[in-house]
NUMAR-278826 format. One record per residue (C-alpha): x, y, z; residue number from 1; residue in one letter. Coordinates in steps of 0.1 Angstrom, whole numbers, plus 5000, padded with zeros to 4 digits. Layout:
<rs>
<r x="X" y="Y" z="Z" num="NUM" residuo="A"/>
...
</rs>
This chain:
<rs>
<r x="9079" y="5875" z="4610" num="1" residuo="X"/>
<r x="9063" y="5866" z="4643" num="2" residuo="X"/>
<r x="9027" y="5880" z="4647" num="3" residuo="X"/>
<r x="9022" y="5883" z="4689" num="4" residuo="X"/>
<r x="8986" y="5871" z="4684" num="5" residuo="X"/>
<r x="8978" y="5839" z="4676" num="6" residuo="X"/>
<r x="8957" y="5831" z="4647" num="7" residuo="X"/>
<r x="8918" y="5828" z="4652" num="8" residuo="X"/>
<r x="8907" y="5791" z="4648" num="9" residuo="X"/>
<r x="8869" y="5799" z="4655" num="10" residuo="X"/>
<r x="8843" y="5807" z="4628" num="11" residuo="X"/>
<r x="8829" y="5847" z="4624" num="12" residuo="X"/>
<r x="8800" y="5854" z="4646" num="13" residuo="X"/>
<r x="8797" y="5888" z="4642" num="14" residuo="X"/>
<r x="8803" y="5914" z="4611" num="15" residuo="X"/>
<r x="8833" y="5927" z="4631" num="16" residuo="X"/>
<r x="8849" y="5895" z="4643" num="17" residuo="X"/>
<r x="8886" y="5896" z="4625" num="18" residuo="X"/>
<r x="8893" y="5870" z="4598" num="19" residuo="X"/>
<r x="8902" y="5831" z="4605" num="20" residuo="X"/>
<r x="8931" y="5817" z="4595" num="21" residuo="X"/>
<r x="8914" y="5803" z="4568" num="22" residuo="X"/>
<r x="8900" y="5834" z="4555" num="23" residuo="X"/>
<r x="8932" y="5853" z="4551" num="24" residuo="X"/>
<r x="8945" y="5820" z="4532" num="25" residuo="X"/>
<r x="8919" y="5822" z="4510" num="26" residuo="X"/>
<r x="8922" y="5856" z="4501" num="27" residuo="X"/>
<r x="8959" y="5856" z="4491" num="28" residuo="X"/>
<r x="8945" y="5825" z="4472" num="29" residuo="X"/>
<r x="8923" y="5849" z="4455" num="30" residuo="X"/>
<r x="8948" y="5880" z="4450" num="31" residuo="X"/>
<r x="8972" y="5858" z="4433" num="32" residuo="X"/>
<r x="8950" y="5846" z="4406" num="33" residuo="X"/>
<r x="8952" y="5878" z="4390" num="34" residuo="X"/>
<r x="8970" y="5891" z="4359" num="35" residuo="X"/>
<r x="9005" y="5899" z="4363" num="36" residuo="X"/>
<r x="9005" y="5890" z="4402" num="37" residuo="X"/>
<r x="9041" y="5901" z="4408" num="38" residuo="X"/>
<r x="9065" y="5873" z="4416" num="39" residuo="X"/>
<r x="9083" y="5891" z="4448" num="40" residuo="X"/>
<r x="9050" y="5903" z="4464" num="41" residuo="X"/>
<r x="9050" y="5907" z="4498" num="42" residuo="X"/>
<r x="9016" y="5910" z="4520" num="43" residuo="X"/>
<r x="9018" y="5942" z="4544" num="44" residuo="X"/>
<r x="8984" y="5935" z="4555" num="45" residuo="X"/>
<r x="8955" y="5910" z="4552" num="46" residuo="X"/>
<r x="8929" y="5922" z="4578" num="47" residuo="X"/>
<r x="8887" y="5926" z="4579" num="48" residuo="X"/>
<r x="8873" y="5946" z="4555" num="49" residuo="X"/>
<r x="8850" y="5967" z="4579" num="50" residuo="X"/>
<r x="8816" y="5965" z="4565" num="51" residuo="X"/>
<r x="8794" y="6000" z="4565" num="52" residuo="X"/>
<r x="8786" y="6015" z="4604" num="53" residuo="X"/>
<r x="8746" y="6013" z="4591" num="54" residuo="X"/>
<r x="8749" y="5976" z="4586" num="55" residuo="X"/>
<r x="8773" y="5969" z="4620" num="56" residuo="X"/>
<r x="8747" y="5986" z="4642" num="57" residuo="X"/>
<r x="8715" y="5971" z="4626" num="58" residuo="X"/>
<r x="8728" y="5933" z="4627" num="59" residuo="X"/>
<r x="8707" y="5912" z="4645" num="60" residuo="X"/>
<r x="8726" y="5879" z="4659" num="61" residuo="X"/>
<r x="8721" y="5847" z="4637" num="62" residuo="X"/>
<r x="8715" y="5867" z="4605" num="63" residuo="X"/>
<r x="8740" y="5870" z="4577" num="64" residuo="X"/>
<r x="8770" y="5896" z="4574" num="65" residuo="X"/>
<r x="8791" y="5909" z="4544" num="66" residuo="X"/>
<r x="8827" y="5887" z="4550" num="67" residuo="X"/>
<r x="8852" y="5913" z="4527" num="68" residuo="X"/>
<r x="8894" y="5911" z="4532" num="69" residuo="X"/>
<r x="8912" y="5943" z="4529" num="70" residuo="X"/>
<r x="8946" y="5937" z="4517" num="71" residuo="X"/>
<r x="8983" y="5957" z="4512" num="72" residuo="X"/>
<r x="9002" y="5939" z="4483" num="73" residuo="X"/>
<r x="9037" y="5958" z="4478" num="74" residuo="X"/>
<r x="9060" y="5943" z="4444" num="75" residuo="X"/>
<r x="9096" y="5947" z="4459" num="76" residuo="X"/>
<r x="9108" y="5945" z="4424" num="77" residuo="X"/>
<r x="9090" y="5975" z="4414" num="78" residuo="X"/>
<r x="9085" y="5991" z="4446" num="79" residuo="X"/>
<r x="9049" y="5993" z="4442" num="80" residuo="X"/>
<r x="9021" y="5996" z="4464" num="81" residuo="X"/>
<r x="8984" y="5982" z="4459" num="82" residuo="X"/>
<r x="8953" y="5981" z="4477" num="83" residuo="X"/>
<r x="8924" y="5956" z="4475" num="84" residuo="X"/>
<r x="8894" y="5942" z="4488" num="85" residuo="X"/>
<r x="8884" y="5909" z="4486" num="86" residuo="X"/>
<r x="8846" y="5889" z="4488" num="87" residuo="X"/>
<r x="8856" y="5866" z="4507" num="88" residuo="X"/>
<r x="8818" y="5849" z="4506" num="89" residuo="X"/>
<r x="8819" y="5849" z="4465" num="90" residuo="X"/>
<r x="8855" y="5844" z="4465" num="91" residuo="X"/>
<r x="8865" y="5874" z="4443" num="92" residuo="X"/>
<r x="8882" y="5906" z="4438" num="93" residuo="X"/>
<r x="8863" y="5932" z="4446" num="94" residuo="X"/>
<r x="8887" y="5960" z="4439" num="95" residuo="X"/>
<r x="8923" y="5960" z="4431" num="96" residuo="X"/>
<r x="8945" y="5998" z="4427" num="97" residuo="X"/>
<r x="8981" y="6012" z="4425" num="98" residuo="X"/>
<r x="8988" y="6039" z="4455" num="99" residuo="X"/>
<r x="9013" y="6061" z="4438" num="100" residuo="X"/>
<r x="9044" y="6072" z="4465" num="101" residuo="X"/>
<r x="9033" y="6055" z="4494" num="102" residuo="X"/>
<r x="9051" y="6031" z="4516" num="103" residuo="X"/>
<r x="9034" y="6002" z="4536" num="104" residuo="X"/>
<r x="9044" y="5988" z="4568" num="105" residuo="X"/>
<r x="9080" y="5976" z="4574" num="106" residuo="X"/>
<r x="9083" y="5940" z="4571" num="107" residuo="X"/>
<r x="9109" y="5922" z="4592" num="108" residuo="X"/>
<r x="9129" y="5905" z="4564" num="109" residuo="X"/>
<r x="9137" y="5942" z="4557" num="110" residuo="X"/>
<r x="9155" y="5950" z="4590" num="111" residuo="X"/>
<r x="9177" y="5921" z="4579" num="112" residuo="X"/>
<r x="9182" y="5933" z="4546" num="113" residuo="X"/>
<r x="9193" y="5968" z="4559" num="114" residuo="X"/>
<r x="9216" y="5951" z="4582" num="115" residuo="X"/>
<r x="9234" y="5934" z="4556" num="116" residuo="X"/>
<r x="9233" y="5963" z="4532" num="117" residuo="X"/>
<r x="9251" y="5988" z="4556" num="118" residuo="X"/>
<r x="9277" y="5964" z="4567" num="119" residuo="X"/>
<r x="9291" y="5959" z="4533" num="120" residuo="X"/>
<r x="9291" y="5998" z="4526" num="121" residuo="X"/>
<r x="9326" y="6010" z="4527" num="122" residuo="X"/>
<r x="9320" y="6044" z="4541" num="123" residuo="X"/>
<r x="9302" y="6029" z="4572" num="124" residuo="X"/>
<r x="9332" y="6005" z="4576" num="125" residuo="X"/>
<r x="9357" y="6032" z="4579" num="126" residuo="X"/>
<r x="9337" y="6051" z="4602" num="127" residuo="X"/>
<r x="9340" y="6018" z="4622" num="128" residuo="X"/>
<r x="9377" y="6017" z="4618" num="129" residuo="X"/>
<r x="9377" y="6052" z="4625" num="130" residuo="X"/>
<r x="9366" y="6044" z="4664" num="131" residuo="X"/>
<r x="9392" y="6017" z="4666" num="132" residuo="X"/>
<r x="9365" y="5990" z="4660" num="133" residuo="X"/>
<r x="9374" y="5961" z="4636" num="134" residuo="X"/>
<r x="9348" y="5932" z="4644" num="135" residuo="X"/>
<r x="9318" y="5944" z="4624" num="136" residuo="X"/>
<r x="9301" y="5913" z="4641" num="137" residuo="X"/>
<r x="9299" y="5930" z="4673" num="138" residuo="X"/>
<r x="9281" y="5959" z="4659" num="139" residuo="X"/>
<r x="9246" y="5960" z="4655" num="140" residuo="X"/>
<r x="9228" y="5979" z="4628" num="141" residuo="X"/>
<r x="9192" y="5988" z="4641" num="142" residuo="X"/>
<r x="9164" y="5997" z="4614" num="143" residuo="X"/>
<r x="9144" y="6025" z="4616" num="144" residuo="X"/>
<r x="9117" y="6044" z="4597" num="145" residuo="X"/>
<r x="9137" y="6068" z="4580" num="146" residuo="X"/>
<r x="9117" y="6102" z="4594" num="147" residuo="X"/>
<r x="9128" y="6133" z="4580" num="148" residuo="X"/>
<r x="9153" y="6135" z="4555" num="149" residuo="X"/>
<r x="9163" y="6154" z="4524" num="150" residuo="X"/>
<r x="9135" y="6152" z="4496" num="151" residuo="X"/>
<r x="9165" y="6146" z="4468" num="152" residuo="X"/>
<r x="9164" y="6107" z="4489" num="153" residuo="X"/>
<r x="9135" y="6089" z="4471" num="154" residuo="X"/>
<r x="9123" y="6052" z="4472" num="155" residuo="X"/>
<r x="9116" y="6023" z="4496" num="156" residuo="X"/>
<r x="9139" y="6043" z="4527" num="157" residuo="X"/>
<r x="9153" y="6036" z="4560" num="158" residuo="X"/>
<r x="9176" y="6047" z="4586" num="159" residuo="X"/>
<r x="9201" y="6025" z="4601" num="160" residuo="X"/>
<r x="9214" y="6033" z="4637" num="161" residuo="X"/>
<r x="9249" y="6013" z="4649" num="162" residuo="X"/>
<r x="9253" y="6001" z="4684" num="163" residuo="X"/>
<r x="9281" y="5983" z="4696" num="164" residuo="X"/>
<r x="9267" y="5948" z="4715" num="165" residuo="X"/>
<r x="9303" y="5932" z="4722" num="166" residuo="X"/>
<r x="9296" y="5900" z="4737" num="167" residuo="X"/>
<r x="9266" y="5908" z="4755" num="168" residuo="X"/>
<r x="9230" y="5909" z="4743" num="169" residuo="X"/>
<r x="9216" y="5944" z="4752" num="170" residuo="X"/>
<r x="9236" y="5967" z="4724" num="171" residuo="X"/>
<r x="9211" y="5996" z="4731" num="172" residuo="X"/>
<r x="9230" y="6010" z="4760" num="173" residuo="X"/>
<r x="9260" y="6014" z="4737" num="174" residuo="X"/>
<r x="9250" y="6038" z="4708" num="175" residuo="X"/>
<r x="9275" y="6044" z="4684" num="176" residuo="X"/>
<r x="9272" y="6080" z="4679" num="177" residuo="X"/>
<r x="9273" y="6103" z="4646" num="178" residuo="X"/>
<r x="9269" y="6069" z="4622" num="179" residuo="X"/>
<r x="9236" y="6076" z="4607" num="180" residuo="X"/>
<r x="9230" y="6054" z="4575" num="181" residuo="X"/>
<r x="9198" y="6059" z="4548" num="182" residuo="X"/>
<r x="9188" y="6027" z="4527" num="183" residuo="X"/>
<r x="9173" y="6023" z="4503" num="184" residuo="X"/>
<r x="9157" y="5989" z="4503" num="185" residuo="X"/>
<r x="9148" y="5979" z="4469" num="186" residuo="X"/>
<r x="9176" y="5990" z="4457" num="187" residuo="X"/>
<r x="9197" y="5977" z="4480" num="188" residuo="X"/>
<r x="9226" y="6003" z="4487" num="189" residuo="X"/>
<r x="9234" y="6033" z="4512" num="190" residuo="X"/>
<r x="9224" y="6061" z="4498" num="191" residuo="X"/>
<r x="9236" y="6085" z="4521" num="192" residuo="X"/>
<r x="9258" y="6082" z="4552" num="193" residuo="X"/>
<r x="9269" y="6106" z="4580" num="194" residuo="X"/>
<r x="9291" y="6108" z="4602" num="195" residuo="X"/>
<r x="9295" y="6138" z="4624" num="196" residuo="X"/>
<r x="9326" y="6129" z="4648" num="197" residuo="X"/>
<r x="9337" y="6101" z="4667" num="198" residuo="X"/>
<r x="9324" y="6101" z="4702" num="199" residuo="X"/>
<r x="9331" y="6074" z="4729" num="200" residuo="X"/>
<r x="9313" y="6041" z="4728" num="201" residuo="X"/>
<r x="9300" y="6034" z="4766" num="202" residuo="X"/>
<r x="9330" y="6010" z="4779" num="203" residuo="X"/>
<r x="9305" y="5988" z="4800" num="204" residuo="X"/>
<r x="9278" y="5970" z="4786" num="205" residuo="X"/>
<r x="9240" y="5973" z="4799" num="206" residuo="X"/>
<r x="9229" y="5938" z="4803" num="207" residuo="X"/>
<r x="9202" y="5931" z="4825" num="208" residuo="X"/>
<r x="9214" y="5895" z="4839" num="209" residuo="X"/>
<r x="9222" y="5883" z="4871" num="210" residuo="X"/>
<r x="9259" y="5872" z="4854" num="211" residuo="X"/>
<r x="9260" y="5916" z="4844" num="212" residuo="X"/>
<r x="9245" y="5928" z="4875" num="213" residuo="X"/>
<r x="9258" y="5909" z="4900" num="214" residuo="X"/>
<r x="9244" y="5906" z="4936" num="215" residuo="X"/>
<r x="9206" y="5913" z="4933" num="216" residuo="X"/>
<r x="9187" y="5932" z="4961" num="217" residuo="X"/>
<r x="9163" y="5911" z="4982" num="218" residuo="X"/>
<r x="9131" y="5902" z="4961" num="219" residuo="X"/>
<r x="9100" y="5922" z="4975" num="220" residuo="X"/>
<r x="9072" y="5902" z="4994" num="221" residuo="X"/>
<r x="9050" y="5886" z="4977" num="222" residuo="X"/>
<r x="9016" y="5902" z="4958" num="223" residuo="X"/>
<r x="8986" y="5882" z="4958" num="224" residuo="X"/>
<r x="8954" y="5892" z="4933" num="225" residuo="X"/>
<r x="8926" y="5869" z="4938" num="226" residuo="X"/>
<r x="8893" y="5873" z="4926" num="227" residuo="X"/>
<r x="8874" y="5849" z="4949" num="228" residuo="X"/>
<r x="8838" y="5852" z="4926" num="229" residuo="X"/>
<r x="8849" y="5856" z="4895" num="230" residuo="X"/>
<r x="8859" y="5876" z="4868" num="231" residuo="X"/>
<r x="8842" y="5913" z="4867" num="232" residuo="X"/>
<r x="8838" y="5910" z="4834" num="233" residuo="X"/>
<r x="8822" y="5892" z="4807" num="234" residuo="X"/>
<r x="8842" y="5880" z="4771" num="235" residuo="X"/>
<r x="8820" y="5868" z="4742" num="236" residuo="X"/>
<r x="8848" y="5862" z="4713" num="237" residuo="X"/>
<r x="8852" y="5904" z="4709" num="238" residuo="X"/>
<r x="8832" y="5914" z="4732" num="239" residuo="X"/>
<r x="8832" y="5930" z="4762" num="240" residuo="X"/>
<r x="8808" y="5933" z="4791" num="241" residuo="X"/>
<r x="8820" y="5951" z="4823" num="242" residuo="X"/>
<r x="8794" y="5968" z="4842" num="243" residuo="X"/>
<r x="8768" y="5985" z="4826" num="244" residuo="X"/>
<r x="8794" y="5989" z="4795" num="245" residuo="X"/>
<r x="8793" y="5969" z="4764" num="246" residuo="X"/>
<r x="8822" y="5972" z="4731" num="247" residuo="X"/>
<r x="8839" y="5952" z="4712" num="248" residuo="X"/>
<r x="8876" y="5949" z="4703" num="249" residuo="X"/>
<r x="8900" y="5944" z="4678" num="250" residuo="X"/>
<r x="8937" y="5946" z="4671" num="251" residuo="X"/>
<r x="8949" y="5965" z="4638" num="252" residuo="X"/>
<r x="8980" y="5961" z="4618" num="253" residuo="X"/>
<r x="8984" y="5997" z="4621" num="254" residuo="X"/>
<r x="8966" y="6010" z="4648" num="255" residuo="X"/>
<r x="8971" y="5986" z="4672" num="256" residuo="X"/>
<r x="8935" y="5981" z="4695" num="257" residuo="X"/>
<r x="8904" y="5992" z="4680" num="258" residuo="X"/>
<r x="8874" y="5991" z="4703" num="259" residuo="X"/>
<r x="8845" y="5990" z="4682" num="260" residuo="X"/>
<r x="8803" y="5997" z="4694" num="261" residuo="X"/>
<r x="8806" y="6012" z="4727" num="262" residuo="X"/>
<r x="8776" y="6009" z="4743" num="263" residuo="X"/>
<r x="8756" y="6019" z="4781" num="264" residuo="X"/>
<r x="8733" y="5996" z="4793" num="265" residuo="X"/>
<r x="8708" y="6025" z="4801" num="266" residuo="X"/>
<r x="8676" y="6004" z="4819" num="267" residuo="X"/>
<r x="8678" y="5979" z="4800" num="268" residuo="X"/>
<r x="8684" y="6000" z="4767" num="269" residuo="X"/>
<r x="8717" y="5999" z="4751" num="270" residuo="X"/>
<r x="8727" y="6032" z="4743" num="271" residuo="X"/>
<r x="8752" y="6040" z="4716" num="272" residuo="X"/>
<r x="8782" y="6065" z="4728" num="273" residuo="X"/>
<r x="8807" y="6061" z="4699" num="274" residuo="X"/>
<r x="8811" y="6036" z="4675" num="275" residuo="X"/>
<r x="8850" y="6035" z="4666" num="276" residuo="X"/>
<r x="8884" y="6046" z="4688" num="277" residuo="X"/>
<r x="8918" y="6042" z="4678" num="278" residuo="X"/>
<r x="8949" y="6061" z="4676" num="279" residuo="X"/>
<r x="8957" y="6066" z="4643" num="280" residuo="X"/>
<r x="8992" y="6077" z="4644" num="281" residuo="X"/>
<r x="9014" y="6090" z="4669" num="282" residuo="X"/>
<r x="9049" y="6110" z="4663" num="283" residuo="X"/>
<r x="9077" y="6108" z="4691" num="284" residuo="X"/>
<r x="9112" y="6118" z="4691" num="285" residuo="X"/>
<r x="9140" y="6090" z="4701" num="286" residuo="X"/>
<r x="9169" y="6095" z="4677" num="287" residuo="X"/>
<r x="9146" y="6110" z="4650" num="288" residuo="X"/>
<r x="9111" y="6122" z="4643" num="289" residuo="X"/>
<r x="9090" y="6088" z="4635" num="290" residuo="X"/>
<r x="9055" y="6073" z="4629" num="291" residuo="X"/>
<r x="9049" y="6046" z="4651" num="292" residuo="X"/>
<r x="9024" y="6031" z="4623" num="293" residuo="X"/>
<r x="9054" y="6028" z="4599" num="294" residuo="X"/>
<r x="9064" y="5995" z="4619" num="295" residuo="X"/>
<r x="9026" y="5989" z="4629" num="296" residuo="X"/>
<r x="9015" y="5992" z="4664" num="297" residuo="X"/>
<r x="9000" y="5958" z="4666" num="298" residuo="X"/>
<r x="9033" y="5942" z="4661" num="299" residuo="X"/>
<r x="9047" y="5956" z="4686" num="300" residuo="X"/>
<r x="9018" y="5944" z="4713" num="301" residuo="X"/>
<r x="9025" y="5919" z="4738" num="302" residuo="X"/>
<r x="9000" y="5902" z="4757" num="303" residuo="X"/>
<r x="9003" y="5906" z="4796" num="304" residuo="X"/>
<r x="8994" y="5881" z="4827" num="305" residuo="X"/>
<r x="8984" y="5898" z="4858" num="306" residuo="X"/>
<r x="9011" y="5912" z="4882" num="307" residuo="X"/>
<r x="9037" y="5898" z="4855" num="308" residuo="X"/>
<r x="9072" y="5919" z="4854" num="309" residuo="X"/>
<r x="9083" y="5927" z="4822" num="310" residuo="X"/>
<r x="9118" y="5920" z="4813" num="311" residuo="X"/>
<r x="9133" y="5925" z="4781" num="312" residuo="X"/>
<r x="9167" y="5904" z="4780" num="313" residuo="X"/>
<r x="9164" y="5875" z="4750" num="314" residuo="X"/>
<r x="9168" y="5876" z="4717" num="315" residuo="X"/>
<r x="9150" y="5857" z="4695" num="316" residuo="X"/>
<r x="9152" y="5835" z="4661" num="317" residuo="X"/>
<r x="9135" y="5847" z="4631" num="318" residuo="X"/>
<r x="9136" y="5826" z="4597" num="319" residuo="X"/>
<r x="9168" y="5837" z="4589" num="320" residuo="X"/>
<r x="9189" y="5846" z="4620" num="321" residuo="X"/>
<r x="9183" y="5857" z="4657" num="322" residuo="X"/>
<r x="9178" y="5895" z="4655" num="323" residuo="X"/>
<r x="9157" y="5914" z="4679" num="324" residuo="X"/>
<r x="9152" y="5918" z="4721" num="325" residuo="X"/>
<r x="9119" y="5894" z="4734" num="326" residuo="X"/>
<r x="9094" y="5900" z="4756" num="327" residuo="X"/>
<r x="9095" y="5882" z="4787" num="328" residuo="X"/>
<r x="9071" y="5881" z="4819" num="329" residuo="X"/>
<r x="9076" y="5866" z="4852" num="330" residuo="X"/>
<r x="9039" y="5858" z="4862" num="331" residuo="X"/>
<r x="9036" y="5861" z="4903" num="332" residuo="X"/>
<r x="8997" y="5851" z="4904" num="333" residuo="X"/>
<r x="8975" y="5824" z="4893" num="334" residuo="X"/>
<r x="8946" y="5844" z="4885" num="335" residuo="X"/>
<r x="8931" y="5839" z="4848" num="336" residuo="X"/>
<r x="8927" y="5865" z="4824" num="337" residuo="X"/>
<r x="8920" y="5862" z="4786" num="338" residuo="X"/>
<r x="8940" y="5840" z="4767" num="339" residuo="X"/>
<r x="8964" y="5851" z="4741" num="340" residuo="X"/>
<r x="8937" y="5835" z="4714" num="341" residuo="X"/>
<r x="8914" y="5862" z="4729" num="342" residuo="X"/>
<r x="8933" y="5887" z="4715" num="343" residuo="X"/>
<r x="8937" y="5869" z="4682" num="344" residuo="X"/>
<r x="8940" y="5884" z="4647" num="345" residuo="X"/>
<r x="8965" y="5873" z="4617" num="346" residuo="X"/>
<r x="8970" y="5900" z="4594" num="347" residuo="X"/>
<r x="9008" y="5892" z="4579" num="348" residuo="X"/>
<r x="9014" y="5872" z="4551" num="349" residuo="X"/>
<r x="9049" y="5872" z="4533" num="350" residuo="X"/>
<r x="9060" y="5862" z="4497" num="351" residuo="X"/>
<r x="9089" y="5839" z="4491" num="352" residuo="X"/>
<r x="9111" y="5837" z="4457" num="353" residuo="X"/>
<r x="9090" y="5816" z="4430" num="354" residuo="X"/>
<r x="9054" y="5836" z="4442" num="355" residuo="X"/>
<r x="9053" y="5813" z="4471" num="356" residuo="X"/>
<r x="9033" y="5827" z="4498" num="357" residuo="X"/>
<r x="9033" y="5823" z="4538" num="358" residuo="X"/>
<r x="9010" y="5832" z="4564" num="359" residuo="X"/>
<r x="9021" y="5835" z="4596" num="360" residuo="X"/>
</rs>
């Protein structure tokens, strides 16, 4: 799994500051000296524990904060799901629970997993041979949360979309329509496919490269941004100073960016306006009704470079083999915003055979 922000190197100066790399080590350390730690865990989340709003607006800087870990264990054996919190100070458990039919976040070995599952089903591979196409290799089976379905589908779920890449590299342009597979993960089968009708696969591919496109248009002029005294605004670690405004930030597994302590410098006098925004969930429609958070907004966060273009064309390697489109930008100015280590916070982990356990 690649996490887009890098890992913070720096120690915790303030009780919202997101954990260190050492401090999520140390608290899978911690979870897995308990009883019965399953073998096949894997770690949905490993984030900061955020300590009570009384204590976050009352902290005075050099004084001592509460350091917890908030953690999402799931057993793939057992399809379980637990929550705990970890002192991360006194190095122990604070609180460790089973949440009964829930599902955490989708974790990237999975997409593989569903990949391989619905190839080998024999149903999807007649509906393949049904449109005329033999080479399952140049079909590509995108995971999805599963949305709605019927409630007689139960377990670890998701829905598996075909697209037909050929040789090139963008296979979204090419949907293979009516082929609609449900997985279930742990127990590794299809248990449901549908297939509504064969319907034309696009005949020409959608790649964006110069090879695909062909002659480009002339490039626009030139766009200079300068900033000949500086920066506008002021960055302390998480913090934020622009204007008379002052809040702090962080990025969430699930949510994506949290700002934290807004504040108005009002004469002087900081005065509170709201102490935490996110967006907890969002629905959309694209193929099916889904919850953005069931892949985890922050994952899918990029960091940008002023008056960069945005292409989406590579794919790139994961552990096991290359499987999804990259992020690319195309930077057209040498002005300096925040590093990606500014927007830094690690909150993957992922468990191995054998009760190995990687951070990322």
């Amino acid at each position: 799994m690649r996490c887009p922000f890098q890992l913070r190197l720096t120690a915790a100066t303030h009780p919202l500051d997101p954990l260190e790399a050492s401090e999520i080590e140390s608290a899978v350390k911690i979870l897995k000296t308990m009883p019965n730690f399953p073998l096949e865990a894997l770690f949905s989340t490993v984030q900061l524990n955020e300590p009570p709003k009384a204590e976050v607006w009352n902290y005075k800087a050099g004084t001592a904060f509460r350091r917890e870990a908030f953690a999402i264990v799931m057993d793939r054996k057992l399809n379980k799901t637990f929550e705990a919190t970890i002192d991360l100070r006194g190095k122990k458990i604070i609180s460790s629970k089973e949440i009964a039919d829930v599902q955490p976040l989708i974790f990237d070995r999975e997409y593989e997993d569903l990949r391989r599952i619905v190839k080998a089903d024999a149903r999807w591979q007649a509906a393949m041979k049904k449109r005329g196409i033999t080479e399952f290799d140049k079909v590509e089976v995108d995971g999805w949360a599963v949305g709605q379905v019927d409630p007689k589908f139960t377990g670890r779920l998701m829905r598996g979309l075909s697209y037909f890449k050929g040789d090139g590299d963008n296979y979204y342009g090419r949907p293979i329509e009516g082929v609609v597979a449900i997985v279930d993960i742990t127990r590794g089968a299809v248990v449901n496919l549908t297939d509504t009708g064969v319907v034309p696969v696009a005949e020409k591919g959608q790649d964006f490269s110069e090879k695909a496109i062909g002659k480009l248009r002339e490039k626009p002029k030139p766009l200079v941004i300068t900033q000949p005294d500086g920066a506008g605004y002021t960055l302390r670690g998480n913090e934020v100073v622009w204007q008379k405004w002052h809040f702090r930030y962080t990025m969430h597994p699930r949510e994506g960016i949290v700002l934290h302590t807004v504040a108005y410098d009002d004469d002087g006098k900081l005065r509170p306006i709201l102490y935490r925004a996110a967006l907890s969930e969002m629905v959309f429609h694209t193929a099916t009704p889904m919850l953005t958070g069931a892949g985890g907004r922050r994952l899918m966060s990029v960091n940008i470079t002023s008056g960069a273009i945005r292409i989406r064309s590579k794919k790139i390697s994961t552990r096991r083999k290359t499987r999804s489109f990259s992020t690319q930008f195309l930077p057209t100015t040498k002005a300096k915003f925040p590093s990606a280590k500014a927007f830094s916070q690690s909150t993957s982990a992922t468990a191995e055979s054998g009760g190995s356990i990687t951070i990322f």
